[in-house]
RODO-2510 file (C-alpha; in nm, 4 decimals, decimal comma):
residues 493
     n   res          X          Y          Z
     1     x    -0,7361    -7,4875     3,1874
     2     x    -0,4330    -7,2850     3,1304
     3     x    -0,2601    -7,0595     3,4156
     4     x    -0,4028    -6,7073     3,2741
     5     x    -0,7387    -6,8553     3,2227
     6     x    -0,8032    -6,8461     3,6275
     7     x    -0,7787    -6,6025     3,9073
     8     x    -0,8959    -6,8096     4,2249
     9     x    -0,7602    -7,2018     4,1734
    10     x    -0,8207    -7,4845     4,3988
    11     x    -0,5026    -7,6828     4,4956
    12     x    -0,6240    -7,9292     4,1784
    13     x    -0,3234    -7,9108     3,8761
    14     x    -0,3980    -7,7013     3,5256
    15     x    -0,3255    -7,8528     3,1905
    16     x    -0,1096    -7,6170     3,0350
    17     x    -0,1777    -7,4351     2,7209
    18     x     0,1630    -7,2706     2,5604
    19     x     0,1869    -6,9114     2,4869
    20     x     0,2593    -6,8292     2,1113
    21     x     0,6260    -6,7234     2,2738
    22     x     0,7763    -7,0260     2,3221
    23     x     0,9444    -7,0464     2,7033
    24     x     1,3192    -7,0071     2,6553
    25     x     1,5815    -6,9674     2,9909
    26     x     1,7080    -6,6211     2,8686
    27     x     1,3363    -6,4418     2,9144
    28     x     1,3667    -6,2774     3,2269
    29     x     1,0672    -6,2940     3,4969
    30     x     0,8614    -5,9882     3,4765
    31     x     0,5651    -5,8705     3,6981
    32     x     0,3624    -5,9003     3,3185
    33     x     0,3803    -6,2968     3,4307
    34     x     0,3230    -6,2869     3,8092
    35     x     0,1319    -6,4704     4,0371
    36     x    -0,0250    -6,4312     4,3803
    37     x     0,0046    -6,7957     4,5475
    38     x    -0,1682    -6,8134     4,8895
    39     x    -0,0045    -7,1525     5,0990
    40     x    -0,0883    -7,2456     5,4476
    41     x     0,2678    -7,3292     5,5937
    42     x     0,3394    -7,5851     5,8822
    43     x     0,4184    -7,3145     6,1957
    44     x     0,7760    -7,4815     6,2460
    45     x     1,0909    -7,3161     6,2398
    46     x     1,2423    -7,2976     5,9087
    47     x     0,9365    -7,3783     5,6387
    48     x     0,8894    -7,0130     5,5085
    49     x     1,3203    -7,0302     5,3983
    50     x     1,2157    -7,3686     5,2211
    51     x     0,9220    -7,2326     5,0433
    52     x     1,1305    -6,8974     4,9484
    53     x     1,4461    -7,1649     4,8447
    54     x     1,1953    -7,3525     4,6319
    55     x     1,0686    -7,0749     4,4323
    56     x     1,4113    -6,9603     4,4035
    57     x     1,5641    -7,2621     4,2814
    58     x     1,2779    -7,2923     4,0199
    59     x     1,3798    -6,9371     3,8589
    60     x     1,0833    -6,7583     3,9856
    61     x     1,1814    -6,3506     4,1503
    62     x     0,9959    -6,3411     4,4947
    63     x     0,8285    -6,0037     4,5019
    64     x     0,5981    -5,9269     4,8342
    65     x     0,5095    -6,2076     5,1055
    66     x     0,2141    -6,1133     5,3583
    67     x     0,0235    -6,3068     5,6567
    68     x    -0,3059    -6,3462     5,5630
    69     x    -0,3573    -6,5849     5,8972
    70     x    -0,1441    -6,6766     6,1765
    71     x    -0,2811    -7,0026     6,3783
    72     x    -0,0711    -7,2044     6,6147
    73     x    -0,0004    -7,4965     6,4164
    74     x    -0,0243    -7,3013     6,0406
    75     x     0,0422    -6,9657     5,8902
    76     x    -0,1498    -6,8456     5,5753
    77     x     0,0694    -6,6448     5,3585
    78     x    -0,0003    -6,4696     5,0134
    79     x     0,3350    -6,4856     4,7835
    80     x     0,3954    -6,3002     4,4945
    81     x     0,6020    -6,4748     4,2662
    82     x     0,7764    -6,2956     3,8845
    83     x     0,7780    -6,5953     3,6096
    84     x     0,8689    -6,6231     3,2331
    85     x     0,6083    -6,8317     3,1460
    86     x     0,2571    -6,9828     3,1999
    87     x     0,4885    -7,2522     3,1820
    88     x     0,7120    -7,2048     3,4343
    89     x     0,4565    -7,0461     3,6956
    90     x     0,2835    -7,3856     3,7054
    91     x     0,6442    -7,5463     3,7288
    92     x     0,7163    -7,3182     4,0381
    93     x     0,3335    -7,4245     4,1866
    94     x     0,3798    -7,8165     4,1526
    95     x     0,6952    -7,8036     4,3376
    96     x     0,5566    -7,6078     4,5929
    97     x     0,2868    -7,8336     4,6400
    98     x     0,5428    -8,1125     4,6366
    99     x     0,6622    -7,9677     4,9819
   100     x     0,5795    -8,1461     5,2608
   101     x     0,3942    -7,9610     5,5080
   102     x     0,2553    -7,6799     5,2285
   103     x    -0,0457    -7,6292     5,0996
   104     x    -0,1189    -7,4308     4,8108
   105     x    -0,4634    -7,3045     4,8397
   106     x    -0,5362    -7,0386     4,5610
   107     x    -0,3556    -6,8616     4,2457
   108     x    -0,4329    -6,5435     4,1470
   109     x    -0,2826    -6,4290     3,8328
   110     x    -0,1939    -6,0648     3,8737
   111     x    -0,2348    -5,9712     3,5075
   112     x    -0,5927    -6,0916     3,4881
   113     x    -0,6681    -5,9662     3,7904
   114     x    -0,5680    -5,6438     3,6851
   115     x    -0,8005    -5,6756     3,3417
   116     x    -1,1151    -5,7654     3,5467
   117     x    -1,4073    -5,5648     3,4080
   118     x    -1,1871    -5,3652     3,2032
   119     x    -0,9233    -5,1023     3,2686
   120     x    -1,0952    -4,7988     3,1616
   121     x    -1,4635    -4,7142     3,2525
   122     x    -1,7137    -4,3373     3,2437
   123     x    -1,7156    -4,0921     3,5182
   124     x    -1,9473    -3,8250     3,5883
   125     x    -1,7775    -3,4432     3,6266
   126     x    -2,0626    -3,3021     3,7442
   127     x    -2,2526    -3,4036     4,0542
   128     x    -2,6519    -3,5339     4,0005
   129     x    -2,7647    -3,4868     4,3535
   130     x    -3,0239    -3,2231     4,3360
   131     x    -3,3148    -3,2039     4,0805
   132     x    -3,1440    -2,8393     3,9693
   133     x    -2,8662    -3,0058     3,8870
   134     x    -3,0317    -3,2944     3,6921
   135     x    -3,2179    -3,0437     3,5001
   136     x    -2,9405    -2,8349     3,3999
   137     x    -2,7449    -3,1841     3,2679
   138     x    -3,0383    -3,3671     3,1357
   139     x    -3,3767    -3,2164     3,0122
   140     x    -3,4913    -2,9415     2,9927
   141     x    -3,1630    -2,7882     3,0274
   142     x    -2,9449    -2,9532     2,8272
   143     x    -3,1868    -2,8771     2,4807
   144     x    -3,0957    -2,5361     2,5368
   145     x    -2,7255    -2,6486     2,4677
   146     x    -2,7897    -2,8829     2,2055
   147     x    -2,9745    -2,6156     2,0277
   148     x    -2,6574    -2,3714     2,0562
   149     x    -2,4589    -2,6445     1,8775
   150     x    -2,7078    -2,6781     1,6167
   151     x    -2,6909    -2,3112     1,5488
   152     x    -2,3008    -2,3174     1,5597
   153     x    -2,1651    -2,6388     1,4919
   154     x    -1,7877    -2,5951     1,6028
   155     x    -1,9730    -2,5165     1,9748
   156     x    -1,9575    -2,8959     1,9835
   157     x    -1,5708    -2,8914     2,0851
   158     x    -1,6486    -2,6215     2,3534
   159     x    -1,9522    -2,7646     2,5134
   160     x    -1,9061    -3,1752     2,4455
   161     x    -1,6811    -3,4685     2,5110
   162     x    -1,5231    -3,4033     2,1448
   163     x    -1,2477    -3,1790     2,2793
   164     x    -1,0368    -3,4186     2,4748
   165     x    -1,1672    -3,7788     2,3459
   166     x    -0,9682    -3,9955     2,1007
   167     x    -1,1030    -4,2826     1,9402
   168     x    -0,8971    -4,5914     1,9428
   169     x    -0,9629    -4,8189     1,6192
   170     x    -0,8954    -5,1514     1,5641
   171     x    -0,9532    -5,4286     1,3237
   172     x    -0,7823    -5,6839     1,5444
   173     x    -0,5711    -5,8061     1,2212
   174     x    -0,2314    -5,7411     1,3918
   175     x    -0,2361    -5,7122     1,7373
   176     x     0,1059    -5,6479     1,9538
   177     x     0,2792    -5,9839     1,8484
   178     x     0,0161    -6,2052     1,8409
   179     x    -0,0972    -6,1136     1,5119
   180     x    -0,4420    -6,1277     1,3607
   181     x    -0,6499    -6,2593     1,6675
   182     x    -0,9923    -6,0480     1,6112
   183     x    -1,1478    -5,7435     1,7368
   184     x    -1,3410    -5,8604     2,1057
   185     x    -0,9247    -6,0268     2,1836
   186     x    -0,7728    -5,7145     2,0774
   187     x    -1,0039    -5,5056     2,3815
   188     x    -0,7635    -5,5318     2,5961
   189     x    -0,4723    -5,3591     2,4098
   190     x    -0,6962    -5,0697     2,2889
   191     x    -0,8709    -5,0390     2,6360
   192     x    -0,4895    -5,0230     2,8032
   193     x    -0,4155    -4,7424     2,5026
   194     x    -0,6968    -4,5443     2,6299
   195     x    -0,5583    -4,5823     2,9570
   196     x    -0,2310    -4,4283     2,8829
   197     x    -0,4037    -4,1337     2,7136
   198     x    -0,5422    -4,0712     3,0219
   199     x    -0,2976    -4,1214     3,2666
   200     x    -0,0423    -3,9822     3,0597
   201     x    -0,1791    -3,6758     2,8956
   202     x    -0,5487    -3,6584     3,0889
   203     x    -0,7191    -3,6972     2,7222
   204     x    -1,0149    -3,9284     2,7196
   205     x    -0,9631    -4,2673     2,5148
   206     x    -1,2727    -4,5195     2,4336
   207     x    -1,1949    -4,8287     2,2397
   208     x    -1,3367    -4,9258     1,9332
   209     x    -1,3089    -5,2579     1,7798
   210     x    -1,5013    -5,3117     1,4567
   211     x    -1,5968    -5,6330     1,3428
   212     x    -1,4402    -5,6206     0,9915
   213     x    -1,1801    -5,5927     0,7900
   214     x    -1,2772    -5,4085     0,4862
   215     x    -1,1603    -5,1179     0,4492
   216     x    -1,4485    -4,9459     0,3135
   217     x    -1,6604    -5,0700     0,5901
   218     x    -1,3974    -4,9521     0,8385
   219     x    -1,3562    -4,6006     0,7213
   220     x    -1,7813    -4,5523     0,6657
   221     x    -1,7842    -4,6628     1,0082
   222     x    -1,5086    -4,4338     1,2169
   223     x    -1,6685    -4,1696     0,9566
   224     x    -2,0050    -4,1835     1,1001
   225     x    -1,8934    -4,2070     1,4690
   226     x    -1,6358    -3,8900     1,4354
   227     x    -1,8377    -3,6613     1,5373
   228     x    -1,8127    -3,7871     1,9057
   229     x    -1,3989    -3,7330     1,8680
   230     x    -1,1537    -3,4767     1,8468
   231     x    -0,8766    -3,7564     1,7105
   232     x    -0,8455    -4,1007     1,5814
   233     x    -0,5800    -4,3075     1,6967
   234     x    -0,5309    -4,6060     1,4843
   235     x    -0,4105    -4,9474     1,6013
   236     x    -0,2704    -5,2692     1,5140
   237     x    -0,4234    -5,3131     1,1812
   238     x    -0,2639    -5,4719     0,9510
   239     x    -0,0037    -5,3507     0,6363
   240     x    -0,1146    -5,2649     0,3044
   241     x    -0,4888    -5,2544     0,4550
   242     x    -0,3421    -4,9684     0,7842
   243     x    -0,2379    -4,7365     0,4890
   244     x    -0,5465    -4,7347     0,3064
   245     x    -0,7298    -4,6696     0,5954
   246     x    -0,5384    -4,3926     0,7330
   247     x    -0,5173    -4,1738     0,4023
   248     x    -0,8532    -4,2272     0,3427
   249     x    -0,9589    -4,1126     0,7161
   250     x    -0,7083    -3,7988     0,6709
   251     x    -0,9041    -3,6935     0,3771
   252     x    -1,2740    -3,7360     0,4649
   253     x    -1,2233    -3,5836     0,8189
   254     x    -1,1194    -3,2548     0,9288
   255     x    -0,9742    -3,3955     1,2561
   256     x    -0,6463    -3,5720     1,3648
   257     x    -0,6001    -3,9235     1,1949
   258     x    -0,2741    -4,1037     1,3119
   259     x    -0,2204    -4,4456     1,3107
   260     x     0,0449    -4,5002     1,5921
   261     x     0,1938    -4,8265     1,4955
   262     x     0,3330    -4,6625     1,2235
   263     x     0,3670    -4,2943     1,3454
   264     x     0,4137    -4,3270     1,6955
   265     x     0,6973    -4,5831     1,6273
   266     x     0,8377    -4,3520     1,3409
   267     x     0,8440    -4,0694     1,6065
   268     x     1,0219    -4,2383     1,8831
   269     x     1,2448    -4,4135     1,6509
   270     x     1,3747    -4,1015     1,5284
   271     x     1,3510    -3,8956     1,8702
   272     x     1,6455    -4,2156     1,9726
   273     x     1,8335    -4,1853     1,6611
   274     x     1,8630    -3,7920     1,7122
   275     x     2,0851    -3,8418     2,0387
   276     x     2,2002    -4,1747     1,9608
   277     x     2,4142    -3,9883     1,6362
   278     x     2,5148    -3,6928     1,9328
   279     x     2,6872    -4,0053     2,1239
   280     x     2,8798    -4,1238     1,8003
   281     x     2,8992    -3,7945     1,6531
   282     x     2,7576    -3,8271     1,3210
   283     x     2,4985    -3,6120     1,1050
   284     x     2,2006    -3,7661     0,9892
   285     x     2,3032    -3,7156     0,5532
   286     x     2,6011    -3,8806     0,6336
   287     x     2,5206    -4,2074     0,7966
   288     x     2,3962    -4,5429     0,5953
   289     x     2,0618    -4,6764     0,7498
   290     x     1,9568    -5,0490     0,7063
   291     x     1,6092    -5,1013     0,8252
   292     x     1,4620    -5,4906     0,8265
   293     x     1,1163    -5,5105     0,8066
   294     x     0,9619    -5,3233     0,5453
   295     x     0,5668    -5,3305     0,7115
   296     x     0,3626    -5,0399     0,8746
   297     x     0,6467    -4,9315     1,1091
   298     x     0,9435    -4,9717     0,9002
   299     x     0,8057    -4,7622     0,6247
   300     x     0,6947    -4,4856     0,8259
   301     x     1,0503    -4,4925     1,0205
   302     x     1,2524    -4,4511     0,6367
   303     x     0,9798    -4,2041     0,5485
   304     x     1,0577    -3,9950     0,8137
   305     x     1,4185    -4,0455     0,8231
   306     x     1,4475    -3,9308     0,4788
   307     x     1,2096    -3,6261     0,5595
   308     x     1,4856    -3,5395     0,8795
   309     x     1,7441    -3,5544     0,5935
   310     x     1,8832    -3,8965     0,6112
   311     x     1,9877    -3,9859     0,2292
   312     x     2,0998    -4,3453     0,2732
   313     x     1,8386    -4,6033     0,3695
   314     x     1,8734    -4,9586     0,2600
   315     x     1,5376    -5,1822     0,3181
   316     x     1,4982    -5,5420     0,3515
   317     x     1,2741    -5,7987     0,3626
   318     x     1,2872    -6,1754     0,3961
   319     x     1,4103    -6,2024     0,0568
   320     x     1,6934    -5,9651     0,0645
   321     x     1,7499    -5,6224    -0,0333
   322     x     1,4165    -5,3929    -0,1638
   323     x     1,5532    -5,2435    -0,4490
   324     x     1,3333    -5,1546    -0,7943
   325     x     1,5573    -5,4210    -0,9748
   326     x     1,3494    -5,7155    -0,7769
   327     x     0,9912    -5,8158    -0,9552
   328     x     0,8828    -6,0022    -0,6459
   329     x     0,7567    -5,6735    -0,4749
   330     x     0,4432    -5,5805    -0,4077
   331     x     0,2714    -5,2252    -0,4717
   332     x     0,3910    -5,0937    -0,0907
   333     x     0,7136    -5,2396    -0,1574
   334     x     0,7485    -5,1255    -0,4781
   335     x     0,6951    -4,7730    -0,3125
   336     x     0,9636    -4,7984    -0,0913
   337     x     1,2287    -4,9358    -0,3280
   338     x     1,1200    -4,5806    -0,5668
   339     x     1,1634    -4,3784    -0,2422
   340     x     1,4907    -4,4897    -0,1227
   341     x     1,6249    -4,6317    -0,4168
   342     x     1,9183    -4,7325    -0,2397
   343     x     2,2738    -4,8624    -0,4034
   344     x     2,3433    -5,2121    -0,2610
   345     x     2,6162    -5,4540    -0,3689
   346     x     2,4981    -5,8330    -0,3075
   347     x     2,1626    -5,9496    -0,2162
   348     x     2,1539    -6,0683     0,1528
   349     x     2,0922    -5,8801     0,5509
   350     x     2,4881    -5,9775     0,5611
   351     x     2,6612    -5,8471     0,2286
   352     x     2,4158    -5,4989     0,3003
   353     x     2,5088    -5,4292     0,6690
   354     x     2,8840    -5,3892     0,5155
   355     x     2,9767    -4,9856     0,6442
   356     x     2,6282    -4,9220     0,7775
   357     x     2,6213    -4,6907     1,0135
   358     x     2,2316    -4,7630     1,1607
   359     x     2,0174    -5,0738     1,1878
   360     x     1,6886    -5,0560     1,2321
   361     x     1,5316    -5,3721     1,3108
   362     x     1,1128    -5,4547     1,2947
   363     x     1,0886    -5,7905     1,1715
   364     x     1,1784    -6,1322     1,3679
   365     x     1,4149    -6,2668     1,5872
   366     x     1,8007    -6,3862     1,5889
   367     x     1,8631    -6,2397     1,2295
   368     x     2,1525    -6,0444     1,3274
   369     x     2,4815    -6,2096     1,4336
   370     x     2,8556    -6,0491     1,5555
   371     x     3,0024    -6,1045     1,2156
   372     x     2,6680    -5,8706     1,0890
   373     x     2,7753    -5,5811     1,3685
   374     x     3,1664    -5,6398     1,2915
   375     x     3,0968    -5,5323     0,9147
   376     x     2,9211    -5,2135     1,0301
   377     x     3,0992    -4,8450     1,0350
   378     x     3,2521    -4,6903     1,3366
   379     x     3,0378    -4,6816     1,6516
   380     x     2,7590    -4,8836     1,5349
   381     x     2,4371    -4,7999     1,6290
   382     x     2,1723    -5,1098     1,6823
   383     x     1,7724    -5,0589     1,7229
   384     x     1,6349    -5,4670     1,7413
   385     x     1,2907    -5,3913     1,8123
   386     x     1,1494    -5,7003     1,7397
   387     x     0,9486    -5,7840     2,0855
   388     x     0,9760    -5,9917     2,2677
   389     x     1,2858    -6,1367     2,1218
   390     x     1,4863    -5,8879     1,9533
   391     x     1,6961    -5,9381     1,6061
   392     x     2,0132    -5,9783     1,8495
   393     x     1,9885    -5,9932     2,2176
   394     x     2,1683    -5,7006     2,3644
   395     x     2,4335    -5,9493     2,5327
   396     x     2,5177    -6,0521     2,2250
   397     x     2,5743    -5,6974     2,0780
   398     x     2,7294    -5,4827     2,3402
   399     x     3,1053    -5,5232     2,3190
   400     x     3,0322    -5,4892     1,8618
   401     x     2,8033    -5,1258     1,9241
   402     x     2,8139    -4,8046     2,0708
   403     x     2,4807    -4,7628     2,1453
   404     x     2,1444    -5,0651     2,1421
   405     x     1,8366    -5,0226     2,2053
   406     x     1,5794    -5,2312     2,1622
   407     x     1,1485    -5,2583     2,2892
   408     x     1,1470    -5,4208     2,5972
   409     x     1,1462    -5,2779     2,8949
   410     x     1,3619    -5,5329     3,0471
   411     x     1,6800    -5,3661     2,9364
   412     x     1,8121    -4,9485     2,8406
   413     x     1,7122    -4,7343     2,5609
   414     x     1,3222    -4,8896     2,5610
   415     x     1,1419    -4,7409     2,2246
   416     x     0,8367    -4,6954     2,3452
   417     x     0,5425    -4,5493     2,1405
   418     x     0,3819    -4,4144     2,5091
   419     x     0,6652    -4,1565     2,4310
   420     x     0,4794    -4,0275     2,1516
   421     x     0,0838    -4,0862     2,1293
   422     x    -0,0737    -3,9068     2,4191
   423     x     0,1557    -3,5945     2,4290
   424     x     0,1072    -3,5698     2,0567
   425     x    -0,2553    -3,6475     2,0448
   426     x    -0,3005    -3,3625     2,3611
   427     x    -0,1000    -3,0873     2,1596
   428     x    -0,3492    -3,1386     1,8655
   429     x    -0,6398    -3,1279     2,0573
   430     x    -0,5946    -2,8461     2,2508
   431     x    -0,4857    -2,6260     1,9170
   432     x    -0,7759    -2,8494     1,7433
   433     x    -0,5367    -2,9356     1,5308
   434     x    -0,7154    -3,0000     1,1852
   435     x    -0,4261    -3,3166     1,1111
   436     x    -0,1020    -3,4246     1,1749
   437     x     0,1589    -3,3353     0,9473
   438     x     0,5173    -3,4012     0,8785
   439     x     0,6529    -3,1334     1,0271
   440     x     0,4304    -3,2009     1,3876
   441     x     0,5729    -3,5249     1,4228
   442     x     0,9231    -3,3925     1,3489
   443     x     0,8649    -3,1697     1,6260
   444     x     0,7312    -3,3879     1,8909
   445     x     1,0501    -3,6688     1,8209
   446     x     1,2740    -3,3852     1,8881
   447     x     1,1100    -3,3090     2,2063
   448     x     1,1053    -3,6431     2,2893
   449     x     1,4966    -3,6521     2,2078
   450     x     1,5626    -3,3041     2,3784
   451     x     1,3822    -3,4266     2,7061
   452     x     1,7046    -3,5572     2,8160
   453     x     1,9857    -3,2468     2,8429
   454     x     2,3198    -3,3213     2,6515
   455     x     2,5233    -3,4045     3,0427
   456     x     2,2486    -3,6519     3,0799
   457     x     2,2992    -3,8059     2,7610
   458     x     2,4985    -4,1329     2,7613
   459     x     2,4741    -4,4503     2,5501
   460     x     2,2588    -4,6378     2,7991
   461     x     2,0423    -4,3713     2,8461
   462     x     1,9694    -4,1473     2,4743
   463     x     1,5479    -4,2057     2,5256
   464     x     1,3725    -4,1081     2,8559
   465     x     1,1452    -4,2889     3,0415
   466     x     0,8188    -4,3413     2,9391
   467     x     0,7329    -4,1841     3,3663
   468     x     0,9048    -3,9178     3,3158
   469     x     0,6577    -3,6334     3,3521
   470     x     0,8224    -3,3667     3,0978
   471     x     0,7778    -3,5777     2,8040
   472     x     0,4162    -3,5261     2,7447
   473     x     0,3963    -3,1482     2,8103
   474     x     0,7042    -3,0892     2,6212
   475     x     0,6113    -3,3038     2,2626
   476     x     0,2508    -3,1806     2,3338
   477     x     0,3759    -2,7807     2,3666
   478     x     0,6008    -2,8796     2,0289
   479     x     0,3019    -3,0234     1,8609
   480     x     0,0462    -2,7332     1,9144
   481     x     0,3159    -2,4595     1,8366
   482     x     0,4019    -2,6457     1,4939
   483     x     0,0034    -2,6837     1,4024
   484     x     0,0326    -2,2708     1,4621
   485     x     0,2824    -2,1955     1,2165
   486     x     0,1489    -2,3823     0,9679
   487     x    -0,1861    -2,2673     1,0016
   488     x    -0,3310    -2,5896     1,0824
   489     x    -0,4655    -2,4439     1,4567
   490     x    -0,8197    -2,3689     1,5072
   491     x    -0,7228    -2,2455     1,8569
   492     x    -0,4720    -2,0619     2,0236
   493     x    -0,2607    -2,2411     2,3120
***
């Protein structure tokens, strides 16, 4: 079995199964790939510095070391080691177990660990101790409420779960970058999105993964289930099936629909780009924009761009250019060629990054070079948000730019959709918010952008961190305020 597939190990060696990211020495070792490795150590002067040397030597970032059991002739200790790899945590294992006088007794791995049972689970608010109690929360008591609701039907939001509960919907077609892997593999991600609606913005998240991807079947089903939710967030499905989906849901329900991978992206993109153009000091109908990968994401980033007042936006794809000219497109991409229409001379990523002032990159890996960033205007700015390996590594790029950012959070400027989704989702909720519009998500990308004063502002620091504790209450105060003036409230905030 493959590291991640156990949490307690005997000392017996794993086959190795490799990750769909293949292992390369410029991934960094991050607590996402960390084990716990419990050794019993000969009690002689000078093992633990071998053991630590060892796991040093073999790339792996030593994070806590405790006694578990001190004996005269052995200590037990519990390591925990950062890796790159599946790969390279077993590497850093066998040659600890190649030590003479160690014994490696268990591996936990700390991500699993964390995932047993799931992240999120139900909790009682009210006490059941007493049989008054139980009566007033289950029968007879609780007809009397259920017969209030029948009576007035928008009770529901006052006196259930609806007000502060977001659905989180997933086909499992295109799931963080591991693609279309199926709805019970894609759990995890949409139980971890509840749990940043929670922990972030205190609104209540359940996971839904539906067994199909039709989109009729999909929108009949989160149809029939809305009246549990006050919002439906949308997640990793797939482009042209996500768009569908969404525009249907916005019509049939009279609550929020917003599919993040596209929104929440758009918004945070944009909330960057606001104080990235304060660093270079240029005005959003002035700059040229090239944005690679023209799926979900990139679409909704040009659409809002052009709605902020950008007027130059060039897209491309793996073929080049997406202009109307090209009759390889299909119906979304035909869309986007009519909506930017853009002016391009040659028909290559190169020959179109020529005096842009922007790229925006959601697509693949190493497609960006220096020559590409040398061609750009003036204080280039770079977005590679292709994860985990970015369209140029930020090494690479930051004597050609004046400001990068990128999606990991191994290095500045992280664009981060946790910016976005629970504050927004909060605001609407508590205004019961009939959609999202436009104009909210506008709003909430320029309190996103605003969270960080103009002293603070510098070019490795122009989006905030995803802990700070302003964010939320400052896009969700932004959000609820715009649903007001446009008359989209059902309650006052």
């Amino acid at each position: 079995m493959s590291l991640p597939q156990f949490l307690f190990v005997c000392t017996t060696t794993p086959t190795t199964t490799r990750h769909p990211m293949e292992e390369t020495e410029e991934y960094l070792p991050s607590a996402s790939n960390s084990i716990t490795v419990r050794v019993v150590i000969s009690n002689r002067p000078g093992m633990l510095a071998k053991v630590t040397s060892v796991i040093g030597e073999h790339g792996g970032n030593i994070g806590a070391i405790d006694i578990v059991r001190a004996e005269k002739d052995e200590l037990t200790r519990d390591i925990t080691i950062n890796t790159r790899s599946d790969d390279h945590a077993e590497s850093i294992v066998q040659a600890l177990r190649d030590l003479d006088g160690v014994e490696v007794v268990n591996i936990s791995d700390r991500t699993f660990l964390l995932h047993l049972g799931g992240k999120v689970e139900v909790e009682s608010k009210s006490p059941l101790r007493t049989r008054d109690q139980l009566s007033m929360a289950y029968t007879p008591g609780v007809a009397r409420v259920c017969e209030a609701i029948h009576e007035t039907p928008e009770d529901t939001h006052r006196l259930t779960i609806k007000s502060n509960t977001v659905a989180v919907v997933s086909d499992g077609t295109a799931v963080l970058g591991l693609g279309d892997i199926g709805s019970g593999a894609a759990l995890p991600v949409m139980e971890g999105k509840a749990q940043l609606l929670k922990e972030f913005a205190n609104v209540n998240g359940f996971p839904i993964c539906l067994d199909t991807t039709d989109v009729d079947e999909i929108v009949n089903t989160v149809r029939r289930i809305a009246p549990v939710f006050g919002g439906i967030n949308l997640e990793d499905i797939a482009a042209p099936r996500c768009f569908a989906v969404e525009e249907r849901l916005k019509d049939e329900l009279d609550i929020p629909v917003f599919h993040d991978d596209q929104h929440g992206t758009a918004v945070v993109t944009a909330a960057a780009l606001l104080n990235a153009l304060k660093i270079v000091e240029k005005d959003l109908d002035e700059i040229k924009v090239v944005t690679v990968g023209i799926g979900a994401a990139g679409t909704a980033v040009t659409e809002m761009f052009m709605e902020m007042g950008v007027e130059n936006i060039v897209g491309v794809d793996s073929h080049g250019p997406v202009t109307p000219e090209r009759d390889d497109l299909n119906d979304a991409k035909r869309q986007y060629a009519e909506m930017t229409d853009p002016s391009v001379t040659g028909d290559t990523l190169s020959a179109v990054m020529e005096g842009a002032d922007v790229f925006i990159g959601l697509s693949v890996p190493d497609i960006l070079d220096v020559e590409d960033l040398n061609r750009m205007a003036r204080d280039p700015i770079v977005f590679a948000m292709a994860n985990p390996r970015p369209e140029i590594m930020p090494e690479v790029a930051y004597p050609h730019v004046a400001v990068m950012a990128t999606g990991r959070s191994d290095y500045p400027n992280q664009i981060n959709n946790v910016l976005c989704f629970p504050g927004l989702f909060k605001g609407a909720l508590d205004c019961r918010a009939k959609g999202i519009t436009s104009e909210m998500k506008i709003a909430a990308a320029e309190a996103i952008a605003n969270a960080i004063d103009d002293q603070s502002l510098t070019p490795d620091y122009i989006i905030p961190s995803v802990f700070d504790e302003n964010v939320v209450a400052q896009v969700s105060s932004a959000v609820s305020q715009t649903a007001q003036k446009q008359g989209l409230a059902r309650k006052r905030t």
